[in-house]
C-alpha positions as YAML, in Angstrom:
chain: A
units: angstrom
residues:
- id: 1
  name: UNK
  ca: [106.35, 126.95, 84.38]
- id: 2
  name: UNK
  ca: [105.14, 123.91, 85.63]
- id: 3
  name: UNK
  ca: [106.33, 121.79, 88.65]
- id: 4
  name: UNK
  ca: [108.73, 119.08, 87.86]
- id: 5
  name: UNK
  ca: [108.05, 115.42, 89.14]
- id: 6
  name: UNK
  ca: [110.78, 115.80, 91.78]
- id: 7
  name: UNK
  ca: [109.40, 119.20, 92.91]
- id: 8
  name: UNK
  ca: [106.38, 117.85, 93.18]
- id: 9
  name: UNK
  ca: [108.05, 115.01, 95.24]
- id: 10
  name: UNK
  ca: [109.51, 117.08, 97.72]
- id: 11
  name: UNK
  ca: [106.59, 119.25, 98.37]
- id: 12
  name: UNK
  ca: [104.87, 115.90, 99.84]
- id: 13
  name: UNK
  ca: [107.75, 115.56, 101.70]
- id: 14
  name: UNK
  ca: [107.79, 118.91, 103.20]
- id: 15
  name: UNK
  ca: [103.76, 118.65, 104.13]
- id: 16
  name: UNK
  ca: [103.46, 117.69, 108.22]
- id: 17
  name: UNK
  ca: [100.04, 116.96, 108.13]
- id: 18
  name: UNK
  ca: [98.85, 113.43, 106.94]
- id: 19
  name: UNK
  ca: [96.03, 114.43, 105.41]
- id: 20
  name: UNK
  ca: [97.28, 117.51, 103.42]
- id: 21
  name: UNK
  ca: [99.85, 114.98, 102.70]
- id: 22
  name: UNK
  ca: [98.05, 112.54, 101.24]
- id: 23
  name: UNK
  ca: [95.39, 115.37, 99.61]
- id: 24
  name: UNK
  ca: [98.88, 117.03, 97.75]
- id: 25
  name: UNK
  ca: [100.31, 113.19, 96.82]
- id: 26
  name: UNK
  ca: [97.15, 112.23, 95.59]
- id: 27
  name: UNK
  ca: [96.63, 115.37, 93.21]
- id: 28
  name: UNK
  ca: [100.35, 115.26, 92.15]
- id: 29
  name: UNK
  ca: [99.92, 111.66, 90.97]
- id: 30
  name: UNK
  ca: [96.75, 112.91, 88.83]
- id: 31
  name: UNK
  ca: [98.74, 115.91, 87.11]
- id: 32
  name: UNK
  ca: [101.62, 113.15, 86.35]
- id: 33
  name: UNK
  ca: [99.28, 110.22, 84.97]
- id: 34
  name: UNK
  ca: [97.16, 112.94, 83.73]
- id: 35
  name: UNK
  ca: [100.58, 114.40, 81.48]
- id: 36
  name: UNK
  ca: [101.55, 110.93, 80.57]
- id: 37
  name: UNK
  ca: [98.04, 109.78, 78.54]
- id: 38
  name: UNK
  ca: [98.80, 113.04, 76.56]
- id: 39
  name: UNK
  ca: [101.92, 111.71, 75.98]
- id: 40
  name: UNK
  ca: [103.72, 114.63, 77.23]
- id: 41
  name: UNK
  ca: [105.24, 113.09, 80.47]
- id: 42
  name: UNK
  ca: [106.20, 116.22, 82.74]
- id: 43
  name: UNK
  ca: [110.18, 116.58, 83.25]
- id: 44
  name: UNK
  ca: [111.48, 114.98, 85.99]
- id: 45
  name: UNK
  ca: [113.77, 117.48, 87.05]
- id: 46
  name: UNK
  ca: [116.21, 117.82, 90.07]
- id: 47
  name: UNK
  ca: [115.38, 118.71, 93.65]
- id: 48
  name: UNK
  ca: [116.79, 118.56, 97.44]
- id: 49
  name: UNK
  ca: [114.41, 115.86, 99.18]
- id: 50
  name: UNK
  ca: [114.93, 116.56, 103.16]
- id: 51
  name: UNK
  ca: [116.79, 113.69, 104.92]
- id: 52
  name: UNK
  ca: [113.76, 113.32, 107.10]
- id: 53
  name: UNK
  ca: [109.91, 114.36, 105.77]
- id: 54
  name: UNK
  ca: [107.97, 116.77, 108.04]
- id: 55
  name: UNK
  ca: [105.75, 115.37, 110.42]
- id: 56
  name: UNK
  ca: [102.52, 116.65, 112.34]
- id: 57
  name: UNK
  ca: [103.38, 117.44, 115.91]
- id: 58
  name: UNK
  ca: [101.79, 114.16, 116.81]
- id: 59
  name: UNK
  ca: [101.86, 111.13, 117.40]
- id: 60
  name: UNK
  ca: [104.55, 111.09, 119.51]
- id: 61
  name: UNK
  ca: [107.22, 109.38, 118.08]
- id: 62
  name: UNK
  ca: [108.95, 106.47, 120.30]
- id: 63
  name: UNK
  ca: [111.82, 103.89, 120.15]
- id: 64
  name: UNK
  ca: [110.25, 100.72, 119.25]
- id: 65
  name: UNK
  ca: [110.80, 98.93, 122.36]
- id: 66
  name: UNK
  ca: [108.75, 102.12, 124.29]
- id: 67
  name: UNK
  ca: [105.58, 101.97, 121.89]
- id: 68
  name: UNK
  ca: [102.81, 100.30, 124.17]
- id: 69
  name: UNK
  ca: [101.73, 96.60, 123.38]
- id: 70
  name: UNK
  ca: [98.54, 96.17, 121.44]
- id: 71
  name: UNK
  ca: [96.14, 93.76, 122.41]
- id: 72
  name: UNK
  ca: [94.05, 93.19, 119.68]
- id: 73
  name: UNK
  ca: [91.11, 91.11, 121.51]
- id: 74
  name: UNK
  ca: [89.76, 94.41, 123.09]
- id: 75
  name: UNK
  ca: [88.60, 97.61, 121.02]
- id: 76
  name: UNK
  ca: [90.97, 99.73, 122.59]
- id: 77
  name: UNK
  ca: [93.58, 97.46, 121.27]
- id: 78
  name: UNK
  ca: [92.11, 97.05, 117.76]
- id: 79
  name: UNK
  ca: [91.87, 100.79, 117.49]
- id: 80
  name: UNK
  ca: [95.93, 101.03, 118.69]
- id: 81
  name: UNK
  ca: [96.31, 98.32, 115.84]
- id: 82
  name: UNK
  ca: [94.69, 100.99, 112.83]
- id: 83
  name: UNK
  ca: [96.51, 103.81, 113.93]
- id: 84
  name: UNK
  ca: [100.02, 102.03, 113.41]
- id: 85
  name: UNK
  ca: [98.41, 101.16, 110.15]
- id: 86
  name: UNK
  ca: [97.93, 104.46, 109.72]
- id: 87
  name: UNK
  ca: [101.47, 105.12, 110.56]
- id: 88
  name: UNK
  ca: [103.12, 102.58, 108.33]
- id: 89
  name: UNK
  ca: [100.84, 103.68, 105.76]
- id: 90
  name: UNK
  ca: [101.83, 107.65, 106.13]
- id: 91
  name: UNK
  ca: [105.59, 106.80, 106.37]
- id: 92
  name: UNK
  ca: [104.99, 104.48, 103.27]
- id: 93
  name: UNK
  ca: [103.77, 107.63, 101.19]
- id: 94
  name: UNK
  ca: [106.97, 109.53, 102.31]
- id: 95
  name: UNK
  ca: [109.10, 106.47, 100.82]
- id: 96
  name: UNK
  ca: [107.95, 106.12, 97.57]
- id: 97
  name: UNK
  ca: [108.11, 109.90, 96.90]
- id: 98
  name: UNK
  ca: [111.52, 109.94, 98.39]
- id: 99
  name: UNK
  ca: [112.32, 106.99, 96.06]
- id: 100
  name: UNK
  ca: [111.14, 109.19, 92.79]
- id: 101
  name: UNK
  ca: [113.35, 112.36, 94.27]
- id: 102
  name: UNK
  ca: [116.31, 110.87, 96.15]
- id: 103
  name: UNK
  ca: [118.60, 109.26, 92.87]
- id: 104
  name: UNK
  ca: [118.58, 111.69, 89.71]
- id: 105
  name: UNK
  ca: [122.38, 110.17, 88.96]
- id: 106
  name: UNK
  ca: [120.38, 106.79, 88.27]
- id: 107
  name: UNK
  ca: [118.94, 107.57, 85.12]
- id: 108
  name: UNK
  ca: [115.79, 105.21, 85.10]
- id: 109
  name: UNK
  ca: [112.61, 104.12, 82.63]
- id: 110
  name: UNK
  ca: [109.08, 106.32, 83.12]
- id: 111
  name: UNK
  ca: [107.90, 103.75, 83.96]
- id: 112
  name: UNK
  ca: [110.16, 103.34, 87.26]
- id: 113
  name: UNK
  ca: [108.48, 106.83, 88.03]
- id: 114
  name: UNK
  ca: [104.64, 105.69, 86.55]
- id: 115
  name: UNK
  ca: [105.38, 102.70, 89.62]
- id: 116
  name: UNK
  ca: [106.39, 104.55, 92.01]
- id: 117
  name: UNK
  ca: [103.75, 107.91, 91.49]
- id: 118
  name: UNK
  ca: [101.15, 104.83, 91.36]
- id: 119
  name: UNK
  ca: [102.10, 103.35, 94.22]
- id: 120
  name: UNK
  ca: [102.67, 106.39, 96.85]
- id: 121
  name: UNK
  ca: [98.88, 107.40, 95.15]
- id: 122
  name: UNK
  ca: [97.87, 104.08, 96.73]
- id: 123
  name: UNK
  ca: [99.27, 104.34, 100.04]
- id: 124
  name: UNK
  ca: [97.92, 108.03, 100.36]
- id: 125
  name: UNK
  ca: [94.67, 106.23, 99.71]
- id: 126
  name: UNK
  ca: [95.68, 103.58, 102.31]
- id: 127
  name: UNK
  ca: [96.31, 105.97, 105.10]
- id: 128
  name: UNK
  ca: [92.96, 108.17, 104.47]
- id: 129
  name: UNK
  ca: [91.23, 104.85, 104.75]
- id: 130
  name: UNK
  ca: [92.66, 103.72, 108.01]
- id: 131
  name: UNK
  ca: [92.10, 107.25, 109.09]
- id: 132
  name: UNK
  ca: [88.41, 107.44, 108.33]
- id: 133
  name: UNK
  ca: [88.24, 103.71, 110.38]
- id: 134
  name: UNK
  ca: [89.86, 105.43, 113.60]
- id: 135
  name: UNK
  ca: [87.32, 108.47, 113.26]
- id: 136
  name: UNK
  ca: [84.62, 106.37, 113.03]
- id: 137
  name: UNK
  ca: [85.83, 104.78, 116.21]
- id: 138
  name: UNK
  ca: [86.26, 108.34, 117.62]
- id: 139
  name: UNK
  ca: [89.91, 108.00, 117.79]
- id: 140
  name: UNK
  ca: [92.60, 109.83, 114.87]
- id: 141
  name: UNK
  ca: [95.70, 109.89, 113.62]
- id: 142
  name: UNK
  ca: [98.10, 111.31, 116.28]
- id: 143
  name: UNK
  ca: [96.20, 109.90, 119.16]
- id: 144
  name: UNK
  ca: [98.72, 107.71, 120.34]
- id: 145
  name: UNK
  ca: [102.55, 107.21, 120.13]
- id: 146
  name: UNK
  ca: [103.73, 105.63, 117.50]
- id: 147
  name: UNK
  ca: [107.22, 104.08, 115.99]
- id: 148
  name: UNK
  ca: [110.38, 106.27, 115.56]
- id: 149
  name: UNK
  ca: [112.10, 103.68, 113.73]
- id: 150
  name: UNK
  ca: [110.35, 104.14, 110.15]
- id: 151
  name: UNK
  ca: [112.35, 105.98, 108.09]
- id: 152
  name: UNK
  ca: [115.72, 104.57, 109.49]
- id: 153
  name: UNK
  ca: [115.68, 102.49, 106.07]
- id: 154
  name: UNK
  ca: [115.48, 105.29, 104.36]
- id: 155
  name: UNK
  ca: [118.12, 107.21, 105.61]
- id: 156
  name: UNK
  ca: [120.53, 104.44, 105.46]
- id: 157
  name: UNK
  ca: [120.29, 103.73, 102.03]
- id: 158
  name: UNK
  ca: [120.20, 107.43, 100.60]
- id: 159
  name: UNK
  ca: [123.24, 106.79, 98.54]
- id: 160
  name: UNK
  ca: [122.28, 103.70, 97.20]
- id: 161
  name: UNK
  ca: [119.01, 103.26, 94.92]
- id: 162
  name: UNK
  ca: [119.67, 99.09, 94.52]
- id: 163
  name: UNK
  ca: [120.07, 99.57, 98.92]
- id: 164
  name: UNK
  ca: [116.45, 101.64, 98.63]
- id: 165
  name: UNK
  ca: [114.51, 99.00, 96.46]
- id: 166
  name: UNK
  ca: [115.86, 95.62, 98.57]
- id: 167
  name: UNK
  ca: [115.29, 96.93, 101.87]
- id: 168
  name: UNK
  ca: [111.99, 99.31, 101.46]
- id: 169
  name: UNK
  ca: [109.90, 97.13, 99.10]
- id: 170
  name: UNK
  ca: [111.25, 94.07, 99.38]
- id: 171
  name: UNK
  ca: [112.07, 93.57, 102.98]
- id: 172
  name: UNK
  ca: [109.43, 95.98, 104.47]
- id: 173
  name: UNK
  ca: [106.52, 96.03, 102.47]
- id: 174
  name: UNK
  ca: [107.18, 92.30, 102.03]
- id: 175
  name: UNK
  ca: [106.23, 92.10, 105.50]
- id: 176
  name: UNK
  ca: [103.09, 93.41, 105.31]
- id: 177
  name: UNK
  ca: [101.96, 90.45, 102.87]
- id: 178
  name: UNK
  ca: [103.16, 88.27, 105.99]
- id: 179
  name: UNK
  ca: [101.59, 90.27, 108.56]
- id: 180
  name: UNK
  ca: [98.26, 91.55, 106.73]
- id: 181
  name: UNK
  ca: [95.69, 88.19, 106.65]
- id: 182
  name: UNK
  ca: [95.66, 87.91, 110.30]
- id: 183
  name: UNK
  ca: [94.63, 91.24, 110.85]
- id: 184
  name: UNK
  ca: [92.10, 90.82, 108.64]
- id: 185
  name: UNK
  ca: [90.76, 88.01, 110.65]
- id: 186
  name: UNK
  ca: [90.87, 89.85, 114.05]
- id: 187
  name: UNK
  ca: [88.87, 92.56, 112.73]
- id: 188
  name: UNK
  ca: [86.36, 89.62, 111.18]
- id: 189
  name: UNK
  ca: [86.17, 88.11, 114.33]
- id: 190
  name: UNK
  ca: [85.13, 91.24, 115.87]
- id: 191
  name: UNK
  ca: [82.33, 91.88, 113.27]
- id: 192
  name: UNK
  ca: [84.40, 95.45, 112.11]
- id: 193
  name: UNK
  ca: [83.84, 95.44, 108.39]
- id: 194
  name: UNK
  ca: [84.57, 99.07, 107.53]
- id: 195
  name: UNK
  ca: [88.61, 98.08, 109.17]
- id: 196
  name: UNK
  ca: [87.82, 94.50, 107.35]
- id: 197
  name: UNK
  ca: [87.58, 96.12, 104.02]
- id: 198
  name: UNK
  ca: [90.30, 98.97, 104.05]
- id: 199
  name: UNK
  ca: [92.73, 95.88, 104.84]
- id: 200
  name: UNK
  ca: [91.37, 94.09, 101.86]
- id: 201
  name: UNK
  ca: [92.46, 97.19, 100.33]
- id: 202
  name: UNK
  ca: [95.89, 97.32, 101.15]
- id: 203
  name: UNK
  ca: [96.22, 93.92, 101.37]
- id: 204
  name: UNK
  ca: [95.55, 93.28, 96.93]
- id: 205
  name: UNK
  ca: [97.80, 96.79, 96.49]
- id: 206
  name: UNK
  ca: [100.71, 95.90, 98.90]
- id: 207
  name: UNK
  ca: [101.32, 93.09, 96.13]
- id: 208
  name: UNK
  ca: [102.07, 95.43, 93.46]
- id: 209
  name: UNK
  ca: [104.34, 97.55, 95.47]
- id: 210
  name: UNK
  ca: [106.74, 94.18, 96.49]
- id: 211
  name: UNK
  ca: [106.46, 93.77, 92.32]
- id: 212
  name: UNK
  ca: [107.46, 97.25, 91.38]
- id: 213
  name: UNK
  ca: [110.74, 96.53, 94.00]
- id: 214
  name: UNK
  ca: [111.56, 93.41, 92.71]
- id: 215
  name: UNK
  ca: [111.12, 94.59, 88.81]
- id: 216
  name: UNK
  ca: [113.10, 97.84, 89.40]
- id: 217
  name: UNK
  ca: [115.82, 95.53, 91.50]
- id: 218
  name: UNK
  ca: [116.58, 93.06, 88.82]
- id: 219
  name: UNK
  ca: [116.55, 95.28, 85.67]
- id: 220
  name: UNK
  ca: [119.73, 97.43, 88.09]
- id: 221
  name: UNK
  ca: [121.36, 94.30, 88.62]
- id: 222
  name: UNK
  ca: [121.18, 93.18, 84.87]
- id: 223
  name: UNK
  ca: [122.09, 96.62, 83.98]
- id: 224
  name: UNK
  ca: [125.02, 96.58, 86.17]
- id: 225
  name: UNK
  ca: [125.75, 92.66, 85.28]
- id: 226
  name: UNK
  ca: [124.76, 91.47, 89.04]
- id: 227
  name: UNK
  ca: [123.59, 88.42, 90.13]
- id: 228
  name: UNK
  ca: [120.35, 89.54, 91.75]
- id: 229
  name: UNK
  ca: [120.40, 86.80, 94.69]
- id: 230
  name: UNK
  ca: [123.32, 87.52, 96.15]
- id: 231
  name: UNK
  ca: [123.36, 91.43, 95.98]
- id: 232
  name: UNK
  ca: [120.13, 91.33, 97.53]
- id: 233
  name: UNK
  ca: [121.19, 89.41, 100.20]
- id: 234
  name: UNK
  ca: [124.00, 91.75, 101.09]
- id: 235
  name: UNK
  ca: [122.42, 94.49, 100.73]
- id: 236
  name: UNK
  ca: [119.64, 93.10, 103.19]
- id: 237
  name: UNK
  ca: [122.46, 91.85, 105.98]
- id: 238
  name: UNK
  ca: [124.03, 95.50, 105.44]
- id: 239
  name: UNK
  ca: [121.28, 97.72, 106.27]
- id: 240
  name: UNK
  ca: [118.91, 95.44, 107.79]
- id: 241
  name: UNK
  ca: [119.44, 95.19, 111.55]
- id: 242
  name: UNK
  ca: [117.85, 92.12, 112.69]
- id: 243
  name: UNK
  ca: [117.04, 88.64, 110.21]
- id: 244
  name: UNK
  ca: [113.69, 88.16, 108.70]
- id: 245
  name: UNK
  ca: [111.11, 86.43, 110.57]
- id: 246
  name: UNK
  ca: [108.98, 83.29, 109.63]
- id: 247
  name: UNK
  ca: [106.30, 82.55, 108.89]
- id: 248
  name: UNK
  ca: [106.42, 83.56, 105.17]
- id: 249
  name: UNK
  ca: [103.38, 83.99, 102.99]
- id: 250
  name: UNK
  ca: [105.04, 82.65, 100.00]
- id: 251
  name: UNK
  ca: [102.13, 82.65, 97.66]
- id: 252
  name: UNK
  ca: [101.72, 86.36, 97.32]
- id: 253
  name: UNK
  ca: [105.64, 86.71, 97.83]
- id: 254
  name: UNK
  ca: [106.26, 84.81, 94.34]
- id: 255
  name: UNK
  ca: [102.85, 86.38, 92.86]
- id: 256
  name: UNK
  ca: [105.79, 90.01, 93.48]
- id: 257
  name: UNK
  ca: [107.93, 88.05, 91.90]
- id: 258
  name: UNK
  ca: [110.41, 87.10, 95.43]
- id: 259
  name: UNK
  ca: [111.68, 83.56, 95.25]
- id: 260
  name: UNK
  ca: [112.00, 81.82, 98.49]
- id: 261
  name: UNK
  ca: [116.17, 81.71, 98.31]
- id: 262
  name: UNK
  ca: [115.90, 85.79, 98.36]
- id: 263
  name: UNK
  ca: [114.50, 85.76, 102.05]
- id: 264
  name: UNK
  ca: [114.87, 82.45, 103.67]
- id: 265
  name: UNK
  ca: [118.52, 83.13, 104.19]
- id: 266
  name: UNK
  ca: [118.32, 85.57, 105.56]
- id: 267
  name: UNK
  ca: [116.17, 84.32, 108.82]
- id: 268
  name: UNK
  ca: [119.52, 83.14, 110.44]
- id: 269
  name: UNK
  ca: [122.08, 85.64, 112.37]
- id: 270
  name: UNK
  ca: [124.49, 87.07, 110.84]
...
């Protein structure tokens, strides 16, 4: 008998190391996109995700405020600016498989699950390309410490799938359209185009992933008869810890379909 889609989810989750865990998402995605062109989509199943995904026995895993500034103007400091790509990236993979196993009672489209195979295929593609930039550098993944607060947003919003798709998405990967152009332009500047192009990469993708959140948010709230700007917001203030920081890039934020009233409130205290 044949995995299900949240089996299949949970091994990933249960896989420490980051590159048998992006080999294993990677082929899992192919068997489910591979089922669906034949029209027979594989059954999605029920399964126990883990609260928190294994992990290799490195990096070391710090509170934020202990992680080591990174000063991109020297290599050493570029090269501790990959590998927490490579973290975010390896954490991201663990989030959108959690997102397909974590809320059977939600009974949801394929194509929530086509998004959300597609996009944990693309961040397991993310994180081997960030990888094969610190190798080249003679560095890897696990080198250095890295940030223990990742999957906090996951773990507060286990119970609540509309909680899930505001804050992960649409808060945090959100971010990374903010965040993303200048790195590109630090590694221009230093004339690394291997690092140049993997963030090209992830920059286009990240897009998609915001989209899939906002889609997946709105058609809950119109199911449920919400108003989506307000739930969002609350949902943000509740298990968000800190407000949202300027500046915005609010091109590629509308191109995921986030209007500037869903995140400019939400720079001020609460």
């Amino acid at each position: 008998m044949s995995q299900t889609l949240r089996d299949m989810a949970v091994e990933v989750l249960n896989t420490a190391d980051g590159r048998s865990k992006a080999a294993l998402s990677r082929a899992h995605a192919r068997v489910w996109f591979a089922a669906r062109k034949s029209d027979e989509a594989l059954p999605l199943g029920v399964a126990q995700p883990p609260m928190q995904p294994a992990r290799p026995d490195r990096p070391e895993l710090l509170d934020p405020r202990d992680v080591p500034r990174r000063r991109p103007g020297s290599p050493q400091g570029r090269t501790a600016l990959l590998h927490a790509i490579a973290h975010i990236e390896l954490n991201a993979v663990d989030l959108h498989w959690d997102m397909i196993a974590r809320f059977p009672e939600t009974d949801m489209p394929l194509g929530f699950y086509d998004d959300w195979v597609k996009a944990a295929d693309e961040e397991s593609k993310h994180f081997n390309l960030i990888c094969d930039c610190l190798e080249t550098r003679g560095s890897h993944y696990g080198a250095m410490p890295a940030h223990a607060g990742m999957w906090r947003a996951a773990e507060d919003t286990a119970d609540d799938i509309l909680g899930r798709l505001a804050v992960v998405p649409m808060v945090l990967e959100a971010r990374g359209l903010d965040v993303t152009p200048a790195m590109i332009e630090i590694f221009e500047r230093a004339g690394e185009a291997n690092a140049v192009e993997a963030l090209r990469v992830i920059y286009a993708e990240e897009v998609g992933h915001v989209a899939y959140g906002s889609k997946w948010f709105n058609f809950l709230c119109g199911r449920r008869g919400l108003d989506p700007q307000p739930v969002f917001l609350e949902l943000v203030r509740r298990y968000f810890h800190s407000p949202l920081k300027p500046p915005f890039n609010e091109e590629k934020r509308a191109k995921a379909g986030l209007p500037p009233d869903f995140y400019w409130p939400l720079t001020e205290p609460t």
